[in-house]
BAGUZA-837931 format. One record per atom (N, C-alpha, C): z, x, y; chain. Coordinates in steps of 0.2 Angstrom, whole numbers. Layout:
BAGUZA-837931
> Z | X | Y | A
...
END
This chain:
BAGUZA-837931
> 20 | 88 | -70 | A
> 22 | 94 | -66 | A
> 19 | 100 | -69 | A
> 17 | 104 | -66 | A
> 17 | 110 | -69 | A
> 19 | 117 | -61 | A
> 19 | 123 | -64 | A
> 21 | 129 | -58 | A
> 16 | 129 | -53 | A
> 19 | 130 | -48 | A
> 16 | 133 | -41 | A
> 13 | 140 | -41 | A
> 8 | 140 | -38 | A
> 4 | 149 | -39 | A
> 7 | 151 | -33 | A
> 12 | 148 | -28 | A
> 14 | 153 | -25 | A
> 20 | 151 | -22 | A
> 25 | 154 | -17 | A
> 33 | 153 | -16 | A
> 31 | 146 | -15 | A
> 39 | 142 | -13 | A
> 37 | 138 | -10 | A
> 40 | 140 | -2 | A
> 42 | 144 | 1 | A
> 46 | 146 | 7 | A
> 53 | 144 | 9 | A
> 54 | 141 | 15 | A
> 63 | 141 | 16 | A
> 65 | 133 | 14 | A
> 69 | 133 | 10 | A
> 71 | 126 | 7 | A
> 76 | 122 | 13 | A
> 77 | 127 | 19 | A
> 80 | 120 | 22 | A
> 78 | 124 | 30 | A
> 80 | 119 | 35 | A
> 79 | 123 | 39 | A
> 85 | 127 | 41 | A
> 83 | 133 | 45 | A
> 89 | 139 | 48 | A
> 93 | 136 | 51 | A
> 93 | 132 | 56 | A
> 97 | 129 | 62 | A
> 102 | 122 | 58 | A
> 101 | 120 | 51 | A
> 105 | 115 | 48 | A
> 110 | 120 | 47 | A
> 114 | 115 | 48 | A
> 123 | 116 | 44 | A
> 123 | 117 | 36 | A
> 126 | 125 | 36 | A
> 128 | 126 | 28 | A
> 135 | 123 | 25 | A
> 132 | 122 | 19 | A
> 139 | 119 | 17 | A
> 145 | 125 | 12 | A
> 140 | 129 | 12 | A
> 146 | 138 | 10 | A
> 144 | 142 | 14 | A
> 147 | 148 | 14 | A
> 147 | 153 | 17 | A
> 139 | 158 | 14 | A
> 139 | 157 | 9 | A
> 134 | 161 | 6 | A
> 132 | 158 | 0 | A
> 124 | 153 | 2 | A
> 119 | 152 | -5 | A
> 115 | 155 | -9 | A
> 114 | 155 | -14 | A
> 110 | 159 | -19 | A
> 105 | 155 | -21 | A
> 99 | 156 | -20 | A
> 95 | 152 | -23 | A
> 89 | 157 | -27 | A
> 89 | 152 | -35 | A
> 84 | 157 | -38 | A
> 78 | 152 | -41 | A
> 75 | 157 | -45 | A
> 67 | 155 | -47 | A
> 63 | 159 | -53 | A
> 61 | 157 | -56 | A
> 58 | 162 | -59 | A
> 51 | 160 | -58 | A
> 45 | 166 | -54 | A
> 40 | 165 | -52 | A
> 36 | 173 | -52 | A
> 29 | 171 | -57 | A
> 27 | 176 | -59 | A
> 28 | 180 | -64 | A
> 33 | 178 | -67 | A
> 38 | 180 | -73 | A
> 45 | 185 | -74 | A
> 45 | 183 | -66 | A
> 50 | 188 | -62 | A
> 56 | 183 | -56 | A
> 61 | 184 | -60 | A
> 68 | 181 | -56 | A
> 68 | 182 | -51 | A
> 65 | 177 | -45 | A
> 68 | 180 | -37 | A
> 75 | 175 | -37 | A
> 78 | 180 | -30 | A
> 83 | 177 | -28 | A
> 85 | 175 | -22 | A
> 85 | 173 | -17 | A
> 84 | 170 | -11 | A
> 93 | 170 | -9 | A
> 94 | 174 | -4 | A
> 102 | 176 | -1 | A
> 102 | 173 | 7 | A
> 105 | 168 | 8 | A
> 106 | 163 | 13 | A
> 113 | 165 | 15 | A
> 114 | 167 | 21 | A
> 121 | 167 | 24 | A
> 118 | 168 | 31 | A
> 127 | 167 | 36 | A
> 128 | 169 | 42 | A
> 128 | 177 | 45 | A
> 123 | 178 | 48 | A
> 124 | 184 | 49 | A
> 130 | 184 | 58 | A
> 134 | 178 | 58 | A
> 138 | 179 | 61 | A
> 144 | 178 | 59 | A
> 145 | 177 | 53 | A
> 152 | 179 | 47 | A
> 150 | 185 | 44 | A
> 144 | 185 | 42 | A
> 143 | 192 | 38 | A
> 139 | 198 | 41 | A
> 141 | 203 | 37 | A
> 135 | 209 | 39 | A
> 131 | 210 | 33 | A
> 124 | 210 | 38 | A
> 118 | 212 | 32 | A
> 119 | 218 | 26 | A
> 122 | 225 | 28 | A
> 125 | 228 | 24 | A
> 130 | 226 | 17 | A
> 134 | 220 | 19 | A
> 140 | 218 | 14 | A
> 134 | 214 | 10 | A
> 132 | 208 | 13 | A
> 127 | 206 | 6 | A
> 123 | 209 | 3 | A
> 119 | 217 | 6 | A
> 114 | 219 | 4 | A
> 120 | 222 | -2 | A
> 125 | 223 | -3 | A
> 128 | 229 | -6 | A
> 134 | 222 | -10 | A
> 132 | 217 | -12 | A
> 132 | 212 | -14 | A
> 128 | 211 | -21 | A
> 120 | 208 | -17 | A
> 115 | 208 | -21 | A
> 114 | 213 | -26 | A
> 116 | 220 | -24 | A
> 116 | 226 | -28 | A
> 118 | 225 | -32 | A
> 126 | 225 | -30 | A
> 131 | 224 | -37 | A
> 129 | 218 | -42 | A
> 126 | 214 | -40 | A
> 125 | 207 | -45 | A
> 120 | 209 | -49 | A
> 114 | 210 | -47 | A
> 109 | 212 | -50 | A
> 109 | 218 | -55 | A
> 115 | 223 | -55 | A
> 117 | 227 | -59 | A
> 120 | 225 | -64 | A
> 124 | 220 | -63 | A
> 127 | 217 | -68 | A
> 123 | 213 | -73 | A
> 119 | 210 | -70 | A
> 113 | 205 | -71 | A
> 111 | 208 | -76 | A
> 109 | 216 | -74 | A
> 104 | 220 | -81 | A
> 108 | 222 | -85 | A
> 116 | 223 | -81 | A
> 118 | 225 | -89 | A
> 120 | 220 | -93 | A
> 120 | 215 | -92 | A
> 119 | 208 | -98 | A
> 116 | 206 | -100 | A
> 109 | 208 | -97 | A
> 101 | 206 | -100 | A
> 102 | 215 | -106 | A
> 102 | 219 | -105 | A
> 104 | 225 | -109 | A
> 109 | 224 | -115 | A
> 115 | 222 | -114 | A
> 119 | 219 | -119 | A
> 115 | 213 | -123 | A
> 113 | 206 | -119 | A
> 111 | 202 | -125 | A
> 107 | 206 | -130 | A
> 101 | 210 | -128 | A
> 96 | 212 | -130 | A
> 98 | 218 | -135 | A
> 101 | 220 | -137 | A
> 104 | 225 | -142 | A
> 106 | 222 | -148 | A
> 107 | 226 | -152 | A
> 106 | 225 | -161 | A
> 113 | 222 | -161 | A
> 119 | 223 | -157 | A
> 126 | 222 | -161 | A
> 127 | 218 | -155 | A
> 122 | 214 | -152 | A
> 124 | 207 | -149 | A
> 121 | 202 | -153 | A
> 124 | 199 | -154 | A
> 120 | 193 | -158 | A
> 128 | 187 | -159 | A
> 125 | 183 | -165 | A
> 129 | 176 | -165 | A
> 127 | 170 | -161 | A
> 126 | 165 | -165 | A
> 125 | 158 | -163 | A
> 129 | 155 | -157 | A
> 127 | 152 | -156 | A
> 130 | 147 | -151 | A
> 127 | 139 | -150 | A
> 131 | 132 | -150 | A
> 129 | 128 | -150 | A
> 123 | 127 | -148 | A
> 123 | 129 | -142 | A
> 116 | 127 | -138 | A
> 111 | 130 | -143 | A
> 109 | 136 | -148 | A
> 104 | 137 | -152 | A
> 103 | 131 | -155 | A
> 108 | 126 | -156 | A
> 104 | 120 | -161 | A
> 106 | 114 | -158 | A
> 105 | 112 | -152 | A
> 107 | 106 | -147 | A
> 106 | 100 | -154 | A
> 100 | 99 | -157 | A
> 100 | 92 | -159 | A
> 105 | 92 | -166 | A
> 109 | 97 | -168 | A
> 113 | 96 | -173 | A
> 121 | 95 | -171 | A
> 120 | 93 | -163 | A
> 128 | 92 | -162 | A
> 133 | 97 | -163 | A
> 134 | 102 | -164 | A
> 140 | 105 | -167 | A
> 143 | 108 | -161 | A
> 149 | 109 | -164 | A
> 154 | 113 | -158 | A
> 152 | 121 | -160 | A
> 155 | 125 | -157 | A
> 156 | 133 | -162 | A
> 161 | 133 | -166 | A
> 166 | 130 | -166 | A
> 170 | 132 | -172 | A
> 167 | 129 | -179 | A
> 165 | 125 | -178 | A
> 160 | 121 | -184 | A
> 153 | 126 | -186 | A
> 148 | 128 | -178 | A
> 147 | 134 | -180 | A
> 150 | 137 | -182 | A
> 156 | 141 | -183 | A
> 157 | 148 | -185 | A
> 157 | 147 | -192 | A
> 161 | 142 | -193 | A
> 163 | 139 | -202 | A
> 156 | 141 | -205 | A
> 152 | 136 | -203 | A
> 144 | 135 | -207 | A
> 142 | 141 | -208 | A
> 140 | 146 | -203 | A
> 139 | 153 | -203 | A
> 143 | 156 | -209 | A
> 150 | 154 | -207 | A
> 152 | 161 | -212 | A
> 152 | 156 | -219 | A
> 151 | 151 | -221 | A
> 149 | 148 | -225 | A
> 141 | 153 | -230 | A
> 138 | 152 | -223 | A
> 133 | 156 | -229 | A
> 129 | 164 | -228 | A
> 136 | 167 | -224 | A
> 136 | 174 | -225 | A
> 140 | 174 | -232 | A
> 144 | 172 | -234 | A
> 146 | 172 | -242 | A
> 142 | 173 | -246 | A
> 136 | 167 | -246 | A
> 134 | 164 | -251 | A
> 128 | 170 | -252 | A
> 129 | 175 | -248 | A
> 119 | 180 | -247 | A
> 124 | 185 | -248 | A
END
């Protein structure tokens, strides 16, 4: 497998039956997160989603902002998948050798 040089376009057809009200589909292409917003514009108005996607998106960066800051940090299991550990056994191990330095 490898990437696509360009979108792939509509993942299903329009006139198929949704199974929610409102899908999100995303990608990351070019090295840039698209997001792909699928609803009924007979349940919804274009305005609500758009002022939707806003709010998400703002959120989005304020959490890519937070990660990325000096006083976010700390381990999480998923940093070390092949050592099996929970985070309480993280947090031990860590303050184990914040002690010892």
């Amino acid at each position: 497998f490898k990437p696509l040089k360009q979108t792939l376009g509509e993942s299903r057809s329009p006139r198929g039956n949704r199974r929610y009200f409102l899908d999100i589909n995303g990608l990351v292409f070019g090295g840039q997160l698209q997001l792909d917003w699928t609803y009924s514009e007979q349940i919804h108005h274009q305005a609500t989603i758009k002022q939707l996607a806003q709010g998400y998106v703002e959120k989005l960066r304020s959490l890519i902002t937070h990660c990325q800051s000096p006083e976010a940090g700390g381990y999480t299991p998923s940093d070390f998948q092949k050592a099996k550990v929970n985070q309480k056994s993280l947090d031990q191990l860590l303050a184990q050798i914040n002690q010892g330095s």
